[in-house]
N, C-alpha and C positions, 0 to 999 in steps of 0.2 A: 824270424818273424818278417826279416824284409824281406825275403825272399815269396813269402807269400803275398804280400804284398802286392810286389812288382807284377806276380800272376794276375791277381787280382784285379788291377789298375791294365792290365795289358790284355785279358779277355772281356773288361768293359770297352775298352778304347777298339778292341776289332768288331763287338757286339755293335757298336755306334758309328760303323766305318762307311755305311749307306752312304752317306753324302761326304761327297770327296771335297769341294768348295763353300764359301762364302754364298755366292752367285744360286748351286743348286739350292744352297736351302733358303734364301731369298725367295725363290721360285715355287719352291712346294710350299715355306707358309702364304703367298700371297693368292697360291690355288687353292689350298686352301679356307683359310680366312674372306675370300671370294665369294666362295660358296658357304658358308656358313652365313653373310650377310645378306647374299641374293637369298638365302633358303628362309633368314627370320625375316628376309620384307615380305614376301607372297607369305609363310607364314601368319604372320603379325593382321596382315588383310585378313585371312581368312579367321585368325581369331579374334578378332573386333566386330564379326559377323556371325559367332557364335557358333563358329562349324568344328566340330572334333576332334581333326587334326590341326593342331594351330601350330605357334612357334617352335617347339622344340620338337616337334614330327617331323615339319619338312628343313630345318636345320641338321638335322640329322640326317636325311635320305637323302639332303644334296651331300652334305660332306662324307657320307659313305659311297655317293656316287662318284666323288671327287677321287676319293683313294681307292676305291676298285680299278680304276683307268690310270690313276697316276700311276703304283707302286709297278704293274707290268709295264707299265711304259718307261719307266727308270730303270730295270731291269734287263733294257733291252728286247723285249719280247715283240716280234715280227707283226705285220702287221693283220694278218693272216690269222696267227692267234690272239691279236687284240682282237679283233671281230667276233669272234666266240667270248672273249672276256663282258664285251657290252651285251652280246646275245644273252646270255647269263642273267646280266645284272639288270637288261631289260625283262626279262621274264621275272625274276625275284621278284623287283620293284611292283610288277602287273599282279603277283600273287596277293604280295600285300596291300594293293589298291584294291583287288577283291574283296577282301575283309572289311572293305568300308560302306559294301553297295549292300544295300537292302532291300528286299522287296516287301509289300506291306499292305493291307485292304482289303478289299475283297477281290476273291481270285490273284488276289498280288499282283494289281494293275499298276500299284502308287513307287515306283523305286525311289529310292531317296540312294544319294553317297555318290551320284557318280559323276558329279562335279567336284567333289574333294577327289575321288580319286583321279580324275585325269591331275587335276593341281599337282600331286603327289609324282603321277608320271612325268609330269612336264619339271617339274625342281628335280626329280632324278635324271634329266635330258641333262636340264641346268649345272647340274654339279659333274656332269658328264663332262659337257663344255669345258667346265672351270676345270677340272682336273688333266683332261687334255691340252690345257693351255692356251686354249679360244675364248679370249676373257671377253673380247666385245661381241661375241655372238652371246655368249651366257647375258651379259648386260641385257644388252638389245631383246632377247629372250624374256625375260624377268619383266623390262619394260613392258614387253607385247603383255603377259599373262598379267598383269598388275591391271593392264589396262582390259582386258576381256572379264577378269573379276571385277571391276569396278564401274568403269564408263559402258559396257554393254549392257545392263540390265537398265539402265539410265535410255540408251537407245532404243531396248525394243520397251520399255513403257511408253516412249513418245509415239512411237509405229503404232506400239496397240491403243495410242487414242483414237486416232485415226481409222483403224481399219478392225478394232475392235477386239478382246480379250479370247484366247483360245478356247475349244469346247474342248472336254476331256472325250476320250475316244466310247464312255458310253453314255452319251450325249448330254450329258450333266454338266452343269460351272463346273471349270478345271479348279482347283486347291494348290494353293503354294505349296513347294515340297523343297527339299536341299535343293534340287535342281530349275526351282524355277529361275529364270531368268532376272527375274525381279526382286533376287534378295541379295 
């Protein structure tokens, strides 16, 4: 019975030999856990505003965007095929930001979704960041998009007082939609 054991205990211990140090896995959870907080704060905004993908959308699609780049990059993987790894996980990402855009109206003038999906794109840039290791550009990133969700729709209401409210393109009052600027 020890003997099996010792097996047992000895292809756990090489099963879990990824992280050689203290230091790496210091490293992978704080890229990590990174991107899971950048991912629930743009999240969090976008569900307080009652848009579809909210908190656990783009928590998840940073932190998967986090370990698509970390694991080949722990791996050693050149950099040459990282570039096809993000090609990849940029195109995934774009598929499933397509699922989000709608078109809707007559003739399917009205698109709604593709301001959540860019959000979607930009938290998977973001967890990109955070997985490669570029924690103040992921910040600084998150900052910027916090602020284009939030204080831009603030800016252009004050511009359209002034210079006046958009015409829709068939020459009707434009309608709020996901994408107005104004929500």
């Amino acid at each position: 019975m020890s003997s099996w054991w010792n097996d047992v205990t000895a292809a756990a211990a090489s099963e879990f030999s990824d992280v050689s140090d203290a230091q790496q896995l210091i490293r992978i959870v704080i890229r990590l856990l990174l991107a899971a907080v950048l991912g629930f704060a743009l999240g969090f905004e976008r569900e307080q505003k009652g848009k579809a993908a909210g908190v656990r959308t783009h928590m998840l699609v940073a932190i998967g965007s986090a370990l698509f780049v970390l694991v080949p990059q722990q791996s050693g993987t050149e950099i040459g095929d990282m570039s096809r790894v993000i090609q990849g996980l940029i195109a995934g990402v774009g598929f499933l930001c397509a699922g989000t855009i709608l078109k809707q109206g007559k003739d399917e003038q009205q698109v709604h979704g593709l301001t959540t999906a860019a959000g979607l794109w930009m938290t998977a840039a973001i967890g990109m960041a955070c997985g490669l290791g570029r924690e103040v550009t992921a910040v600084l990133s998150s900052l910027l998009a916090l602020a284009v969700f939030s204080l831009v729709p603030q800016l252009v209401n004050l511009i359209e007082r002034f210079v006046g409210a958009p015409r829709a393109i068939d020459g009707s009052d434009s309608t709020a939609s996901d994408d107005d600027p104004r929500r």
